[in-house]
C-alpha positions as CSV (number, residue, x, y, z in Angstrom):
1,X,182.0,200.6,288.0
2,X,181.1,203.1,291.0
3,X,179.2,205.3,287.9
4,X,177.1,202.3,287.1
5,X,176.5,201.1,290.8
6,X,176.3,203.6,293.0
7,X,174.6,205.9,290.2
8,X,172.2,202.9,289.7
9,X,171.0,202.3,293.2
10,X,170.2,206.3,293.6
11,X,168.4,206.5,290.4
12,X,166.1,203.9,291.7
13,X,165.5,205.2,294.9
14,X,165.3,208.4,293.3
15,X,163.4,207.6,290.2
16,X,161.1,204.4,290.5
17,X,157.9,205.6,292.2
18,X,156.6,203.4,295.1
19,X,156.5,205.6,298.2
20,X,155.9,203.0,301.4
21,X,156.6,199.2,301.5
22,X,152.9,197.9,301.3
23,X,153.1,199.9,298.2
24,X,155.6,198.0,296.9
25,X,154.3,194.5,298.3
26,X,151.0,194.6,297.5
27,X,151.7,195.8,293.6
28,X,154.7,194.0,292.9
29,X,154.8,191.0,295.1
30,X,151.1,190.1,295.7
31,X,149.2,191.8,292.9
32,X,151.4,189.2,290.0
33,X,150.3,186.4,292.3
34,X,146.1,187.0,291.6
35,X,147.5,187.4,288.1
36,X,149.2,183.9,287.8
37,X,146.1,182.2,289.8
38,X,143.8,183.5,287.4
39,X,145.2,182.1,284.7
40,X,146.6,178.9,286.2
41,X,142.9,178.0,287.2
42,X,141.2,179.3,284.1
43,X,144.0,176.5,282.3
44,X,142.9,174.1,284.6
45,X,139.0,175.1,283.1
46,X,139.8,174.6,280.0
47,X,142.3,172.0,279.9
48,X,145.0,174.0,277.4
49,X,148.0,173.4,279.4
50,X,149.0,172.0,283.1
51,X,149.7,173.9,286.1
52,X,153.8,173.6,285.2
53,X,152.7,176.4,281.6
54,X,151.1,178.8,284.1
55,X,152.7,179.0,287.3
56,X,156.5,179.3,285.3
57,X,155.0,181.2,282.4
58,X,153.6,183.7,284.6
59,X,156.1,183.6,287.6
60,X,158.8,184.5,284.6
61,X,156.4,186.9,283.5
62,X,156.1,189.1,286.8
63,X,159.4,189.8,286.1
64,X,158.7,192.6,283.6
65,X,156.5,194.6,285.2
66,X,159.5,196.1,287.6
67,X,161.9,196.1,284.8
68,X,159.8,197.5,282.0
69,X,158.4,200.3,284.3
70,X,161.5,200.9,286.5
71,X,163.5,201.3,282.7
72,X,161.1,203.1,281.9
73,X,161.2,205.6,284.9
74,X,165.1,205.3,284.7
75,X,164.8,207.8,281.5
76,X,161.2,209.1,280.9
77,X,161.3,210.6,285.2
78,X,164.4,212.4,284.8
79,X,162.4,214.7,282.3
80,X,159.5,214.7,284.0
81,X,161.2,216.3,288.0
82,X,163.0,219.0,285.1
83,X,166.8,217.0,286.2
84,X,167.6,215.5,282.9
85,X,169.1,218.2,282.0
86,X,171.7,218.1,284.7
87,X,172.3,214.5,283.7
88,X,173.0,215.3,280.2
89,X,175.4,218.3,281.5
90,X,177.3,215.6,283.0
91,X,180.8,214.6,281.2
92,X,180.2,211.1,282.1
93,X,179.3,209.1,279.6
94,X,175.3,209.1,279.0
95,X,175.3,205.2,278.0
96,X,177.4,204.1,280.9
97,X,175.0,206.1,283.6
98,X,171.6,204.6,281.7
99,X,172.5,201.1,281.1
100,X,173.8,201.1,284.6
101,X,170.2,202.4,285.9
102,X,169.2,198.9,284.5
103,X,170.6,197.0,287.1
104,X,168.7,197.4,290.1
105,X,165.6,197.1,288.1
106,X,166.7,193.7,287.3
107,X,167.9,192.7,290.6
108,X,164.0,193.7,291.8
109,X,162.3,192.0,288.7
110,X,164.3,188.6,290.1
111,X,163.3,189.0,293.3
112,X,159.5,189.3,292.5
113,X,160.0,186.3,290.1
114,X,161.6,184.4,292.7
115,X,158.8,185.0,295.0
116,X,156.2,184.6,292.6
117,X,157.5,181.2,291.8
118,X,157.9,179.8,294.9
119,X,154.9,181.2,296.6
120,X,152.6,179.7,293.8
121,X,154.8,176.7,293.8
122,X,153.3,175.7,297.2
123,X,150.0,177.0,297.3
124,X,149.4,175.0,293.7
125,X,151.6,172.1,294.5
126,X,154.1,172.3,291.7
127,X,157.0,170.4,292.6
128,X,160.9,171.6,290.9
129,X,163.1,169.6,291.1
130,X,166.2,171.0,293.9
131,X,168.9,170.2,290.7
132,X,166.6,172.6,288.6
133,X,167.3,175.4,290.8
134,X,170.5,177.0,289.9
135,X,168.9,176.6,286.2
136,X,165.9,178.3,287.1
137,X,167.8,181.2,288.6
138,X,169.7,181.8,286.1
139,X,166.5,181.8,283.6
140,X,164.6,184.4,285.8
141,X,167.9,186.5,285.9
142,X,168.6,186.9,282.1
143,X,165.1,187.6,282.1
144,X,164.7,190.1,284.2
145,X,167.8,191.8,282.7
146,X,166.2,191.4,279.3
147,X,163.2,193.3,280.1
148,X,164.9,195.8,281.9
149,X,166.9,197.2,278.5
150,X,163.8,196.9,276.8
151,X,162.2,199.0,279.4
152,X,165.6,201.2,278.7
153,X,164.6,201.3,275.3
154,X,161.0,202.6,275.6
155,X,162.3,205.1,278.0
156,X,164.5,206.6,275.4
157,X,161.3,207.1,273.7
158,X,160.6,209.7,276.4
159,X,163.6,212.1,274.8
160,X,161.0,212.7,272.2
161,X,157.7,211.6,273.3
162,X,155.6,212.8,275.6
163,X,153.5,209.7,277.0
164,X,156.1,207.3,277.4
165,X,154.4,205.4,280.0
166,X,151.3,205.0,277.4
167,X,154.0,202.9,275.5
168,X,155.1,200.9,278.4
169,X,151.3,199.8,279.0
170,X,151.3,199.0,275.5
171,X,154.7,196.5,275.6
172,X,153.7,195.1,279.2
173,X,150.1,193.8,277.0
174,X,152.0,192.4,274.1
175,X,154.6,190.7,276.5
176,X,151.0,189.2,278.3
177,X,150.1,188.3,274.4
178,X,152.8,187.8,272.5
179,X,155.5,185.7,274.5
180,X,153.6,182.2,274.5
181,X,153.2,182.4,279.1
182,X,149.4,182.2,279.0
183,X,148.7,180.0,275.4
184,X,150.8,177.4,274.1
185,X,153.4,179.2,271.4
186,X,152.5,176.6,268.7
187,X,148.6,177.7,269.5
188,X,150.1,181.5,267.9
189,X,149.6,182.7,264.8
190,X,153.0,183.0,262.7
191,X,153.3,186.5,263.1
192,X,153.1,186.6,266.5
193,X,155.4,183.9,267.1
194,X,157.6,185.9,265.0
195,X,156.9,188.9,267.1
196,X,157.6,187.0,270.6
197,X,160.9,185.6,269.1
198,X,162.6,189.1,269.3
199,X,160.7,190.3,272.6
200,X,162.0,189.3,276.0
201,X,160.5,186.7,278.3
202,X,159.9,184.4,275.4
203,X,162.9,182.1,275.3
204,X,163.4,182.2,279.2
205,X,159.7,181.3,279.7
206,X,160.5,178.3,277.8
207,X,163.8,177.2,279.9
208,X,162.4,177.8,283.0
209,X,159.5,175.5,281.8
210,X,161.7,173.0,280.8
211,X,164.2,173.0,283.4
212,X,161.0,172.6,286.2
213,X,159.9,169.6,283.9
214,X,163.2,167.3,284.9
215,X,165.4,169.2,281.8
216,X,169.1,169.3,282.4
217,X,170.7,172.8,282.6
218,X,172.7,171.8,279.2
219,X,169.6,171.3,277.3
220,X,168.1,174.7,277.9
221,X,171.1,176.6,277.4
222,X,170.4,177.6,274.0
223,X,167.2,178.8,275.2
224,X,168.9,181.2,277.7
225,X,171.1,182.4,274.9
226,X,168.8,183.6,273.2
227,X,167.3,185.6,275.6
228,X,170.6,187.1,276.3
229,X,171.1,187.7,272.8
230,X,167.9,189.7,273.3
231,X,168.8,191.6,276.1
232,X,172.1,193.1,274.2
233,X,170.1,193.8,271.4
234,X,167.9,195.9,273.7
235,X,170.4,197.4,275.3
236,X,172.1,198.3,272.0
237,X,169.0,199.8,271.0
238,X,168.4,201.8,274.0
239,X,171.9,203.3,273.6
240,X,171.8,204.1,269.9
241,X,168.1,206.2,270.8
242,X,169.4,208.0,273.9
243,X,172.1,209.7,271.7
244,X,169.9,209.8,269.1
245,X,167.3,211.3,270.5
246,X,169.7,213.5,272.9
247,X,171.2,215.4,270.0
248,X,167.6,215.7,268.4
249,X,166.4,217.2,271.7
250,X,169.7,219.6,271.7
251,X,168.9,220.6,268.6
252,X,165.0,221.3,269.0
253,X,165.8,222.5,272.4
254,X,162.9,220.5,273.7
255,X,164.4,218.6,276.5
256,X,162.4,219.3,279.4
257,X,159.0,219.7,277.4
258,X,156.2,218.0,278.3
């Protein structure tokens, strides 16, 4: 436990790059705010959806732009300051100290999600229910965890790629695309609904919608579920390609090339 949590916490300080706290507000607090206005009022233009789609959609949304980054960072950084090799010196167990990195990134994706919600929840005038809360909390949380081992996941990618962070721009545009926040899911083609079922954001975008809408917690459930279900798979992943790709890096002896 003090591998995963204290190890966690310094890898973020360490390894996710905001330098000052205006930094931090302005592009992970404010900036997802102008993000979920644009599209709430450009709903309101054309009449797809009501404010309720948007301002959840997108507040759950925000969420994945710590998390993918920060997991991201959590892996892909280490190789780029020329220290991963001293983490993969370590006895400690490799999966234990990455998936643990995950953890902060996800405590920080709720708290933007949080604030994102509630901030555009009284300048729009969307009113939640108070019963909803607990619900809603619990939606942004198993969504903010999912995307962080997906972030995990495209970090590993940075054992054997070189621009990682290419990738995460990539998965942070098909999340936008993909996961039904901005256009009604039955709007999607099949194959991208298909898609968006197995990325995260997707089923919790859907509780949280529900659950602001009057839904009891018990009804969404399911929904929340699945985006755990998600979330392990992820995190399954990640750990399967950081020892993959660790002993493929041994072998080629290319761990600190860039």
């Amino acid at each position: 436990m003090r591998l995963v949590g204290v190890g966690g916490v310094i890898a973020y300080r360490a390894l996710f790059n905001w330098t000052t706290p205006s930094i931090f507000v302005g592009t992970l607090l404010v900036g997802p705010l102008f993000q979920l206005f644009f599209f709430a009022y450009l709903g309101r233009e054309f009449g797809v959806a009501d404010d309720r789609f948007y301002i959840v959609g997108n507040a759950v949304l925000t969420a994945a732009l710590a998390c993918v980054y920060g997991g991201t960072m959590a892996v892909a950084n280490e190789r780029r300051f020329g220290t991963l090799g001293h983490v993969l010196l370590s006895p400690r167990s490799r999966t234990a100290i990455f998936l643990g990195r995950v953890l902060p990134y996800a405590g920080n994706g709720l708290l933007i999600a949080a604030s994102t919600l509630t901030v555009a929840a009284l300048l729009l005038g969307l009113r939640v229910p108070a019963t909803a809360l607990p619900g809603l909390l619990l939606a942004l949380a198993t969504a903010a965890l999912a995307c962080g081992f997906f972030g995990l996941t495209l970090g590993a990618l940075g054992l054997r790629f070189r621009d990682v962070f290419l990738i995460s721009n990539v998965a942070v545009a098909l999340l936008l695309l993909f996961t039904g926040v901005n256009v009604p899911a039955d709007s999607l083609p099949a194959g991208i609904r298909a898609v968006g079922a197995v990325l995260p954001i997707t089923h919790a975008a859907d509780a949280a919608r529900r659950l602001a809408g009057g839904a009891p917690l018990g009804d969404v459930l399911p929904a929340i579920g699945a985006e755990l279900a998600v979330g392990v798979g992820y995190a399954v992943l990640a750990a399967g390609l950081l020892t993959v790709f660790e002993a493929e890096s041994r072998r080629r002896a290319s761990l600190d090339t860039l």
